[in-house]
N, C-alpha and C positions, 0 to 999 in steps of 0.2 A: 267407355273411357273418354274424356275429354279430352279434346286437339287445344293448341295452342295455335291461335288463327293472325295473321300477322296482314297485313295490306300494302305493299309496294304500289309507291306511285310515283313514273315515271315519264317520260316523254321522247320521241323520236327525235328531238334534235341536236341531230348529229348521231353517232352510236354508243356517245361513253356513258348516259346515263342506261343508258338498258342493258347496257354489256354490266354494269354495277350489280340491278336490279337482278338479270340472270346469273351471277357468280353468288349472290344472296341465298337466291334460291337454290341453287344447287350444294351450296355450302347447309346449308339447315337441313337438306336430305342426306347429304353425306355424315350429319351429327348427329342427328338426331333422328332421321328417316320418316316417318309417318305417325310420330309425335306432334312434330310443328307442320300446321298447313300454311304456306305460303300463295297469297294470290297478287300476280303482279298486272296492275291496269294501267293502259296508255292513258292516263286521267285526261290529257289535252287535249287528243286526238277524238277521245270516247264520248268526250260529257259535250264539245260544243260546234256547230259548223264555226265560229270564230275562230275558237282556238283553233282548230286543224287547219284552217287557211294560214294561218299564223305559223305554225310549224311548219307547212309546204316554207312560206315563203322565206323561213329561214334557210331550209336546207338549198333553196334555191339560191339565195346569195351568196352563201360557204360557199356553194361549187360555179358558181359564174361572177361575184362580183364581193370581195369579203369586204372590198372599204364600202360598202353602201352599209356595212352589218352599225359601224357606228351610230345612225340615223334609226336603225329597228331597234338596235340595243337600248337607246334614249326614252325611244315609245313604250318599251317594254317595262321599264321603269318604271313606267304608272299604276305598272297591276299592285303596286307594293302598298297605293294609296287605295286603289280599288278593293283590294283583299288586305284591307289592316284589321277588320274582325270577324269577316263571312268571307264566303265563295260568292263573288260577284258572277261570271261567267260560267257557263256550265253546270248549276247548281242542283239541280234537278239528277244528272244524272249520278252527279256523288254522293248525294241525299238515298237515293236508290240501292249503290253498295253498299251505304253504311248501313243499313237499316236491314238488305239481305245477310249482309256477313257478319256485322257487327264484330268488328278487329278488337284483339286486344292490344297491339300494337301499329300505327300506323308510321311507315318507315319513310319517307320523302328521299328520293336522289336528284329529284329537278328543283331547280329553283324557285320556280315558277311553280310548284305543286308543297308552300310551307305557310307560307300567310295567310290567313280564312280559312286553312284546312284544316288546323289542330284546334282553332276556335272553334267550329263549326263542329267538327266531330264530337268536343265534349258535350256541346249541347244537346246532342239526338242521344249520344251514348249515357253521356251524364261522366262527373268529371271522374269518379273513381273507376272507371270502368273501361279507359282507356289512357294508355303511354301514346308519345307522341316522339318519333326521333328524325336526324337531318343527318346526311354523308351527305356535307357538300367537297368536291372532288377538287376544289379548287389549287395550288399550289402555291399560291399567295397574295397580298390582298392590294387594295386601291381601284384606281377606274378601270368596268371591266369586272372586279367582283360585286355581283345584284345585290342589290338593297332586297332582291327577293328571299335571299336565303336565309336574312336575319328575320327572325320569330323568339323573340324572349322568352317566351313560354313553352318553349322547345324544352322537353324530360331530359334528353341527352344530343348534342349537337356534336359529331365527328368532323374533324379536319382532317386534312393528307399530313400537312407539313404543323411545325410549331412556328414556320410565319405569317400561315393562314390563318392559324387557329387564334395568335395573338391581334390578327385584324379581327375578326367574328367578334372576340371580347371587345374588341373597340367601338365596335361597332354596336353592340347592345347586348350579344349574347354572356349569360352569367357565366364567369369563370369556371362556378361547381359546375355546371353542365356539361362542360365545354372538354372533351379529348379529345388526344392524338392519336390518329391509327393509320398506317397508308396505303396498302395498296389496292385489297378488297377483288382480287383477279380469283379466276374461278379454282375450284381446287387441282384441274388434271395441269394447269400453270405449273404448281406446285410438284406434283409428281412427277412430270413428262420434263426430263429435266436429262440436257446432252452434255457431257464432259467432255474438257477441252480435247480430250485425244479422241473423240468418236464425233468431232466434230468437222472434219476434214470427209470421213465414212460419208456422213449423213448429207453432206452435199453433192456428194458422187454417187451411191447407191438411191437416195430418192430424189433429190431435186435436177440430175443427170449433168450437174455443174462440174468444173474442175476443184478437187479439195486444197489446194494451193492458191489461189490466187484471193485478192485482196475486195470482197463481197461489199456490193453496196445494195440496199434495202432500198425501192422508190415503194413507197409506201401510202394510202390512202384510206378516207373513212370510209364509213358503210357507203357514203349516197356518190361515190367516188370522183370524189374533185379531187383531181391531179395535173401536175405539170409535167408528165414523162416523156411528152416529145419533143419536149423544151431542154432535157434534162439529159437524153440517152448521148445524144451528139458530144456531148464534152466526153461521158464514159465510153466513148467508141474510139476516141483518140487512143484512149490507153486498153486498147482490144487482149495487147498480151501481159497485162498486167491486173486487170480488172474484169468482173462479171456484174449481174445483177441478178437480184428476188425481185420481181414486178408485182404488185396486187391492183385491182380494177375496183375495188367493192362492188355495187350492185349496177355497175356502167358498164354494160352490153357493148356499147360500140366502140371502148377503151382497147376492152379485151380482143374485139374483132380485131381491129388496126393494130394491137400489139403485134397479134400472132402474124398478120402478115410485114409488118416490119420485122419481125425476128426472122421469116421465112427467106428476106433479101439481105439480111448481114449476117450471111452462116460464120463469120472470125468474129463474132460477139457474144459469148456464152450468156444466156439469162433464161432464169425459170419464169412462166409468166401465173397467175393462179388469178383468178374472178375475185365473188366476196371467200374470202378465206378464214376457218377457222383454225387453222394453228399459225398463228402471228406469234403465239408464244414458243414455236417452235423456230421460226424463222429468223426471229430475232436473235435465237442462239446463236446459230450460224453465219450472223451476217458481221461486218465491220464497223459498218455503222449503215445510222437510218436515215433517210429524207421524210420529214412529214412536218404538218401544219400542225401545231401546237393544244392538239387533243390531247386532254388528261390521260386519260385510258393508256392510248398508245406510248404516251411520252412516260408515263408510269414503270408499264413494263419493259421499255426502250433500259432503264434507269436499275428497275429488279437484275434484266441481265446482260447488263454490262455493257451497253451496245449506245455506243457515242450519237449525238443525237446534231442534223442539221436542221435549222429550222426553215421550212418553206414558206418566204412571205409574201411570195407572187400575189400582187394583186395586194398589199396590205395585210395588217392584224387585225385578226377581229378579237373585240374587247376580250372575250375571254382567252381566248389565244396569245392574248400580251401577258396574262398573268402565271401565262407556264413559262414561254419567253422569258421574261423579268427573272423568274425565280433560276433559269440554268445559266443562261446569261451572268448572273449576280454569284452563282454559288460556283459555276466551273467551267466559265468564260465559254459558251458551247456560240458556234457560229449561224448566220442566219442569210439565206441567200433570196434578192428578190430578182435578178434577172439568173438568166444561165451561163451567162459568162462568171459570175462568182460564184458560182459551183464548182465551172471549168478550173478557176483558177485555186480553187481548196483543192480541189484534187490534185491538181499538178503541183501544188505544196505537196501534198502528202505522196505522192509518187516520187518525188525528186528528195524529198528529206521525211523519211520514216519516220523520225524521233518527233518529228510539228506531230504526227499522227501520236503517235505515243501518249505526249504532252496532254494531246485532249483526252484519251480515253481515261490518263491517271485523272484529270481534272473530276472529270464525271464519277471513275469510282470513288473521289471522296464523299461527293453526297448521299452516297448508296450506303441501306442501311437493313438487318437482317430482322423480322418480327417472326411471330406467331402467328400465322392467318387465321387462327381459331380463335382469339383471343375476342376480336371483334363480334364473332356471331353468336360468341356464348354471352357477351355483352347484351346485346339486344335480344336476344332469346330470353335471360335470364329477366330483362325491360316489360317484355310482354307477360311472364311468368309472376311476374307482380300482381297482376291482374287477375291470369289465368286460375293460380295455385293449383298444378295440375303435375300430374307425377311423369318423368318424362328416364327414358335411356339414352344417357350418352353415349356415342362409340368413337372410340379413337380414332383417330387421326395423326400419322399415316396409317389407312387399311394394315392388317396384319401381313405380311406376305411382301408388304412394298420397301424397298432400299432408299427410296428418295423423300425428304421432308424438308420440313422447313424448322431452323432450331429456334428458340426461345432468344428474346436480347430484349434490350433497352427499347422501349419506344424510340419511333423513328426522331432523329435529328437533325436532318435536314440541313439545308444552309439556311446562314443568320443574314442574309440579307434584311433590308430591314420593307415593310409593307410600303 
C-alpha cells in the first residue's frame, strides 16, 4: 500500500519553527497513523557548514545581544535574492533528500527554507509530482516580516492571523493560495486541558506552589535567554501575594543559580523546571506570562487565556516586533525593558486588581476557537493530490477523551492594520 510521503523543513532558530514542524508530525500520526510518513529535516543546519554557523549565531544574539539581531536580520535578507529560483547554499545535500525520498508534499515553517526550494524541487521531482506549502507563524506584517517567506508559486501559503495573511497577499502571495489558520500546537495541547476549578489543585498537588495566590510565568525559549534575576526582585517584594513558574530552556547554569536562589528565599514560593515540555500546562495555571515575543509561546499564551508581558530587555528583534505590534494594537498588552517597569506593572496590579482584569479582558477579545484538524487534513489532502492513495481517517478526539477542541469561524484576530 502506498504512504503518502510529506517533507518538513525547518530550522533551529529559536524553538517555534520546530515546535511547528513536531506538532505536524504528530498531528498526521494522530489522524491518520501510518498512512502519512512524515520526515522532518533541520534543512539549515543539515545541508551547509554556512548555514549552521548562521543559525549558531542567531541563537547567540537572541540570548546575549537581540539589538545586533537588526544587522543579521538585514544580511539575511539576501538569501531572498540568492534563492529566487534554486538553492544557492546547501544544495547538494537537499538535492540528496529529494531524490531519496521524493516528497509528495514539501511543507516549509522557516523562512529561510521557501525560495529555491519549491523551484528546485519541481525540477528533480518534475512539476506534477510535487505540492509545495508555507506556515509562515508570523502574527503580522511590515519590517521584521522576510521577504523569505514570500514564494508565489507556493500551492497553499498559511497565515496565523488575517493581518498577516493580508500582508503575504501584499506582498506577492496570490490571494487563492493564501489561508487563515492559527495555532498549529500539538495535539495533547488540545487534550491536556485544566478547568478553572482544578486549577488552584494543580498548583498545589504538582507544581508544590500555593493555589491562591496571584501566578506569574518567567518564561524562556529553547536556547534560554532570560532575564529572571532581573525580574525575581520586584516579585519578591510582593512574597505574600505572589509566586512564580521559572523555565531555563536548554541553560544549565540558569537552572543551577535558580535552585540556589530559591534555596536562600524560602518566603518566595516558585516552581523552577529546565527545557520543559508542558508549557501548555503551565500556562493554564499561571496569571500571566513574561517572555520575548516568540510566535509559539505568545500563541499559546493567547489559546489559554493567559495575559502576556512582553520582554524587551536588550531591544526587539525584527521578528519579535511583529507579535509585539499585533497585541500591542489588538489588546493594549504591556512591554517591559528594564525591571523597574515590571516592578511597577506589578504593583499596579497588586494595589488595583481591576488594571489586571482590564488586560486579561483585553487579551480574551483576540482569542479565537478553531478546529486543529482542519489544517492537517488540509495539507494532507495537498499531498494526496499527488499521492492518490487510499488513507483512514481517525477521529479526533481519541474515543474515550472529554476534552476537544469545537469547530468555529476561522480565526479573527485583530484588525490592526500591517
Amino acid at each position: 500500500m502506498s504512504k503518502i510521503r510529506i517533507l518538513v523543513l525547518t530550522s533551529s532558530t529559536g524553538g517555534g519553527h520546530d515546535a511547528r514542524a513536531e506538532a505536524f508530525a504528530e498531528w498526521c500520526f494522530q489522524l491518520y497513523r501510518h498512512d502519512v510518513d512524515v520526515r522532518i529535516e533541520q534543512m539549515l543546519e543539515k545541508s551547509s557548514v554556512v548555514n549552521r554557523a548562521g543559525v549558531n549565531l542567531y541563537n547567540r544574539i537572541q540570548r546575549g545581544a537581540p539589538w545586533v539581531h537588526k544587522l543579521f536580520y538585514t544580511v539575511v535578507e539576501v538569501l531572498s535574492i540568492l534563492n529566487q529560483r534554486t538553492v544557492a547554499i546547501g544544495r547538494p545535500y537537499y538535492l540528496r533528500v529529494l531524490r531519496e525520498y521524493r516528497p509528495h508534499l514539501i511543507f516549509s515553517v522557516h523562512d529561510c527554507l521557501n525560495r529555491g526550494y519549491f523551484q528546485l524541487a519541481r525540477r528533480i521531482l518534475g512539476e506534477g509530482n510535487v505540492r509545495c506549502a508555507t506556515y509562515c507563524g508570523e502574527f503580522s506584517g511590515g519590517w521584521g516580516y522576510s521577504r523569505n517567506w514570500i514564494e508565489p508559486t507556493v500551492d497553499l501559503y498559511v497565515s496565523r492571523t488575517p493581518t498577516a495573511s493580508d500582508f503575504a497577499v501584499k506582498r506577492g502571495i496570490p490571494r487563492e493560495k493564501s489561508i487563515v489558520r492559527g495555532y498549529l500546537m500539538a495535539p495533547r495541547a488540545h487534550l491536556e486541558v485544566i478547568s478553572p476549578a482544578e486549577r488552584g489543585t494543580y498548583r498545589e498537588k504538582r507544581l508544590g506552589l500555593r493555589p491562591d495566590l496571584f501566578t506569574v510565568f518567567l518564561a524562556t525559549g529553547g536556547n534560554g535567554a532570560n532575564n529572571h534575576f532581573e525580574l525575581l526582585p520586584e516579585l519578591l517584594r510582593h512574597a505574600e501575594r505572589c509566586q512564580a513558574i521559572i523555565i531555563c530552556g536548554r541553560n544549565k547554569q540558569t537552572y543551577n543559580d535558580l535552585v540556589h536562589w530559591r534555596a536562600n528565599h524560602p518566603e518566595f514560593n516558585c516552581y523552577i523546571e529546565g527545557f520543559s515540555e508542558i508549557v501548555h500546562l503551565l500556562l493554564q495555571v499561571s496569571d500571566v506570562i513574561v517572555t520575548r515575543g516568540g510566535t509559539t509561546t505568545c500563541a499559546k499564551a493567547l489559546h489559554f487565556r493567559c495575559p502576556i508581558i512582553f520582554n524587551a530587555f536588550g531591544g526587539i528583534m525584527p521578528q519579535e516586533r511583529l507579535t509585539w505590534k499585533f497585541f500591542r494594537n489588538g489588546a493594549a498588552a504591556s512591554k517591559i525593558e528594564r525591571a523597574a517597569e515590571f516592578g511597577d506593572l506589578i504593583d499596579e496590579w497588586m494595589a488595583r486588581p481591576e488594571s489586571y482584569t482590564r488586560a486579561r479582558d483585553a487579551l480574551l477579545r483576540l482569542r479565537y476557537e478553531e478546529d486543529p484538524t482542519i489544517l492537517i487534513d488540509e495539507l494532507v489532502g495537498l499531498a494526496n493530490w499527488v499521492a492518490r492513495a487510499k488513507m483512514r481517517r481517525v477521529a479526533f478526539p481519541p474515543p474515550g477523551t472529554s476534552n476537544g477542541t469545537p469547530r468555529g469561524a476561522p480565526p479573527g484576530g485583530a484588525t490592526n492594520s500591517a
